[in-house]
C-alpha positions as CSV (number, residue, x, y, z in Angstrom):
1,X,-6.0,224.7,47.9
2,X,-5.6,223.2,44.5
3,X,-3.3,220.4,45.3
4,X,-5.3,219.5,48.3
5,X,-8.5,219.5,45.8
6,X,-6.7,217.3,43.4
7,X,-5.4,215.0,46.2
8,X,-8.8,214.2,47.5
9,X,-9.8,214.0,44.2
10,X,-7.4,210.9,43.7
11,X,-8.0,209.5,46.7
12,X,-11.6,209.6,46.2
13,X,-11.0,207.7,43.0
14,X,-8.5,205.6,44.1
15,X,-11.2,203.9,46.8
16,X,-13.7,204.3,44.3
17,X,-11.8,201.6,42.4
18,X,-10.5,199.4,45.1
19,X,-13.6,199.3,47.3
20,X,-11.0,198.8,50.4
21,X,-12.3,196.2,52.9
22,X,-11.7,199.2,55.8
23,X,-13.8,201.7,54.1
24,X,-16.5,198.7,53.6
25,X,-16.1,198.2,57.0
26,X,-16.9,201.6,58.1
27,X,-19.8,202.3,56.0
28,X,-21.7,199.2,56.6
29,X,-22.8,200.2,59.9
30,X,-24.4,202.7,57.6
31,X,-25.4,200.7,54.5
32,X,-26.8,198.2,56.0
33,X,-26.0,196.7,59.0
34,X,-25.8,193.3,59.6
35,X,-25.0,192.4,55.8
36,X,-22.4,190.4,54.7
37,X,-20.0,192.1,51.8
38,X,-17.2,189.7,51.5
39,X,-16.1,186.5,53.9
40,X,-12.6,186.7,55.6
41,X,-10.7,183.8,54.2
42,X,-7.1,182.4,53.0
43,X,-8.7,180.0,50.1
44,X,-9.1,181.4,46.8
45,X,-13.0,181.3,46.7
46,X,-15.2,184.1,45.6
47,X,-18.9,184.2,45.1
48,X,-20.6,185.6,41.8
49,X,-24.0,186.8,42.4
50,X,-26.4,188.8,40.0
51,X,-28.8,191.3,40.3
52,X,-32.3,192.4,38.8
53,X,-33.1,189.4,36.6
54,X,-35.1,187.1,35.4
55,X,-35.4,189.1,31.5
56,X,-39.1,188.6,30.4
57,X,-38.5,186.7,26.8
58,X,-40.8,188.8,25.3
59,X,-40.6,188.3,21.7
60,X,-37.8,190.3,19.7
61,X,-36.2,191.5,23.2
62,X,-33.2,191.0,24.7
63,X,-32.9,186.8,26.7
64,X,-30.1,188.5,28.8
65,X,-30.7,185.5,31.4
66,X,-30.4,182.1,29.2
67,X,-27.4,183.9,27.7
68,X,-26.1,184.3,31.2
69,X,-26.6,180.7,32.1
70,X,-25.1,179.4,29.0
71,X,-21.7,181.3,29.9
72,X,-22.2,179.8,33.7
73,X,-22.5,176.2,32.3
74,X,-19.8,176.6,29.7
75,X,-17.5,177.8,32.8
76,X,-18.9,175.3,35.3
77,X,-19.8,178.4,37.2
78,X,-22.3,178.5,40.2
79,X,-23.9,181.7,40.9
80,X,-26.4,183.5,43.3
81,X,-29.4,185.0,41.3
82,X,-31.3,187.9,43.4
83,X,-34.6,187.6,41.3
84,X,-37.1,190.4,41.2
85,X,-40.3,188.6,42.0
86,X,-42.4,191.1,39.3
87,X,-40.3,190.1,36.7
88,X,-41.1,186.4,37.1
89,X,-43.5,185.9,34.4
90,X,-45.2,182.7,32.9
91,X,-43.2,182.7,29.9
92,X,-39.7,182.9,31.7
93,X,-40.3,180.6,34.8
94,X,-38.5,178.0,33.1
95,X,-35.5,180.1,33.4
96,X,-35.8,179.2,37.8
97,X,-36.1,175.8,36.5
98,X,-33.0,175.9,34.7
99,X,-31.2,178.2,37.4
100,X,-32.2,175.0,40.1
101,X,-31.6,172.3,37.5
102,X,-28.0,173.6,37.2
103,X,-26.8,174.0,40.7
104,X,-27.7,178.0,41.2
105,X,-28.7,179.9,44.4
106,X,-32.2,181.7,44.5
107,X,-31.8,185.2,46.7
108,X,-34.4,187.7,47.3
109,X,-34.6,191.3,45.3
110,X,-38.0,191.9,46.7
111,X,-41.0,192.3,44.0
112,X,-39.7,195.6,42.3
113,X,-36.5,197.1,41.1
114,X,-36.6,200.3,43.8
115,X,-34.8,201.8,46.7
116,X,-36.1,199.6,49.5
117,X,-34.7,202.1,51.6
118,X,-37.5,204.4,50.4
119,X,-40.3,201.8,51.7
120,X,-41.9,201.7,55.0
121,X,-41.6,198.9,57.4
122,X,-44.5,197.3,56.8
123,X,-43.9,198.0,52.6
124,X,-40.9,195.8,53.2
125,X,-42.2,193.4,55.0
126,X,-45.0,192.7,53.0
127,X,-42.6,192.9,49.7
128,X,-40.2,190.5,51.3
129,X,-42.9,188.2,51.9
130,X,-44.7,188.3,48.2
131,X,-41.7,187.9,46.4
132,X,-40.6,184.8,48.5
133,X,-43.7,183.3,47.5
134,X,-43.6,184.3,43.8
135,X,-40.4,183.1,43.3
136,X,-41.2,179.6,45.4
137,X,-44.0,179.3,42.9
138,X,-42.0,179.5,39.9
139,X,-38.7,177.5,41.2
140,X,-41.9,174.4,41.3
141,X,-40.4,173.3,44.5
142,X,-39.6,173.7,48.3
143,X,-36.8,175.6,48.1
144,X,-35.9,178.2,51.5
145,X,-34.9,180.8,50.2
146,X,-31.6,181.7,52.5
147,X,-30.4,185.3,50.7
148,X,-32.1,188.8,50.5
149,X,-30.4,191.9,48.8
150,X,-32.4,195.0,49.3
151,X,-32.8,197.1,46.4
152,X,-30.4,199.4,45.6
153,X,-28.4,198.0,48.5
154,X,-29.3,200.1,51.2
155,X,-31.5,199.1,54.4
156,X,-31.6,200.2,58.1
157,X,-31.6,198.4,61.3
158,X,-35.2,198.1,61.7
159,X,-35.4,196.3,57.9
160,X,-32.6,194.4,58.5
161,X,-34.1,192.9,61.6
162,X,-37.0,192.2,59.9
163,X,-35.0,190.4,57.4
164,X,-33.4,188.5,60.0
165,X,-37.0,187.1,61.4
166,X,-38.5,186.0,58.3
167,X,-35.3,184.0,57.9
168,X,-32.7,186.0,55.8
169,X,-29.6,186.9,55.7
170,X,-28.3,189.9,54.1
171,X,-26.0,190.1,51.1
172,X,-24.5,193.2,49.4
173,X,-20.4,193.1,48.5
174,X,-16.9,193.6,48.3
175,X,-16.8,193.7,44.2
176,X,-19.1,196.1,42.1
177,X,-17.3,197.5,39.0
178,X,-20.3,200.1,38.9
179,X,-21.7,197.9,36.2
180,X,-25.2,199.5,35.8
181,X,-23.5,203.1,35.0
182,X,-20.5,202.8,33.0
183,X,-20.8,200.6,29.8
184,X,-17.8,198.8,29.7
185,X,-17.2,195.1,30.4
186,X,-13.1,195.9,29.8
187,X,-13.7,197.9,32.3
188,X,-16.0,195.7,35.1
189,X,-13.5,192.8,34.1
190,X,-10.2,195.1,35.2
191,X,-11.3,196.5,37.9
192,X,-12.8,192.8,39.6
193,X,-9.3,191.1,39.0
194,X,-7.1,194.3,40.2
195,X,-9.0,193.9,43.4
196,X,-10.0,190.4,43.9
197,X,-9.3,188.4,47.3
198,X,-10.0,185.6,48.7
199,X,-13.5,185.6,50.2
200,X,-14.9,188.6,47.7
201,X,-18.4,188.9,46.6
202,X,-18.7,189.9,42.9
203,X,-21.9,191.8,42.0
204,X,-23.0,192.0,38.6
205,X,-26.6,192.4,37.1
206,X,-29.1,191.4,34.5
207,X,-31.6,193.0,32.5
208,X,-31.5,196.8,32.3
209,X,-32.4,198.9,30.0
210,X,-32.9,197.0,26.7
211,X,-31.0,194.4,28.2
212,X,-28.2,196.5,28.3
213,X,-26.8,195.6,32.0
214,X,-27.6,191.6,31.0
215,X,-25.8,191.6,27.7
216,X,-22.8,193.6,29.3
217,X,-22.9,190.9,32.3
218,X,-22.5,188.0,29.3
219,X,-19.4,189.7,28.1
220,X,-17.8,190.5,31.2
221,X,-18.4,186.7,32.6
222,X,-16.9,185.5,29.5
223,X,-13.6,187.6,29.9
224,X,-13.4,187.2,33.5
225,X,-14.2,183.4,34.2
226,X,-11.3,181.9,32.4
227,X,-9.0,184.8,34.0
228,X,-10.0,184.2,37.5
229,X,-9.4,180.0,36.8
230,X,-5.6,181.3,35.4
231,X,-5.7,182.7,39.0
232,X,-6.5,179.9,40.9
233,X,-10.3,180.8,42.1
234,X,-13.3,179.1,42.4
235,X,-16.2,180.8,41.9
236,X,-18.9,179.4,43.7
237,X,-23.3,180.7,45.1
238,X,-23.0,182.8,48.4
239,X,-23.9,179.6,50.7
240,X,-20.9,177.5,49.0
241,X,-19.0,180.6,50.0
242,X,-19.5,180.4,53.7
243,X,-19.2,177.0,54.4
């Protein structure tokens, strides 16, 4: 009974790092159906999306998200920014300017950082639909927004048709090195290039708790960008992935 305890305990590790394609597979039926978590391809292209952001630039805080665009520029690095449509605030809007003005993707977090699996149908709908509109406000332009990440990454079938009428797809993905829970960029850095593939979607996050999850996103970015190049990936927004 021990040794079978220990060996599930390994394997349950083991897919804990590798997030397998096959176990994603099977779960997202589950998850979420109808979201994409990685794209099936021979080219070494991945996409880098973040979570939870913009930071509010309140004085003598944390500016998690211009330090986050600096290492994307430095890198010539597009990403996919899932903005939470509360924490667009007057004094941080120029930060959607500066994610537009250098090539980024807008996606959809909805208006606050919470389980949306926790919200009724009509609480999603109508939190889908303010937090497009906040965030069009701020980006100061036309933009359709294309990609929606439901908080905490979990949705049903009902949600995720509703997603699919107002216009959305769905993102989660194939990459999360559990960022938010274990504080160590060595650590998120590892685990993405042990298991990177072609086609993989890289999830990260901003803000956080003192800017804790933002600042540990500028460190990991700045180890991994230059190792994945060494590679021979591009890291490019979610769209730029499935083309």
């Amino acid at each position: 009974m021990v040794l079978l305890a220990i060996a599930a305990l390994v394997i349950a590790l083991a897919i804990l790092w590798k997030q397998p394609h096959w176990v994603i597979d099977r779960l997202s039926a589950v998850i979420c159906p109808g979201a994409v978590y990685y794209v099936p391809m021979e080219q070494p292209v991945v996409a880098l999306t973040i979570d939870d952001g913009p930071d509010d630039q309140q004085i003598g805080a944390a500016n998690t998200t211009q330090k986050i665009l600096d290492v994307l520029a430095q890198h010539q690095t597009k990403a996919t920014f899932f903005l939470i449509s509360s924490r667009v605030l007057p004094q941080n809007q120029h930060l959607i300017a500066m994610m537009r003005r250098q090539g980024h993707e807008l996606g959809n977090h909805l208006t606050v950082d919470e389980p949306s699996i926790n919200l009724s149908l009509p609480e999603f709908t109508s939190a889908l639909q303010t937090a497009e509109q906040q965030i069009q406000a701020a980006a100061d332009s036309n933009i359709s927004l294309r990609w929606m990440r439901p908080g905490s990454g979990r949705c049903n079938p009902e949600m995720a048709q509703i997603a699919q009428q107002q216009g959305y797809k769905i993102a989660l993905g194939s990459l999360w090195p559990y960022d938010t829970t274990l504080p160590s960029s060595k650590f998120a850095v590892q685990q993405i290039l042990a298991n990177v593939q072609p086609g993989s979607i890289i999830v990260l996050h901003d803000y956080g708790p003192n800017g804790d999850w933002g600042n540990r996103t500028v460190e990991t970015l700045t180890q991994l960008l230059p190792q994945l190049k060494q590679k021979g990936y591009s890291v490019v927004t979610l769209s730029e992935l499935l083309k």
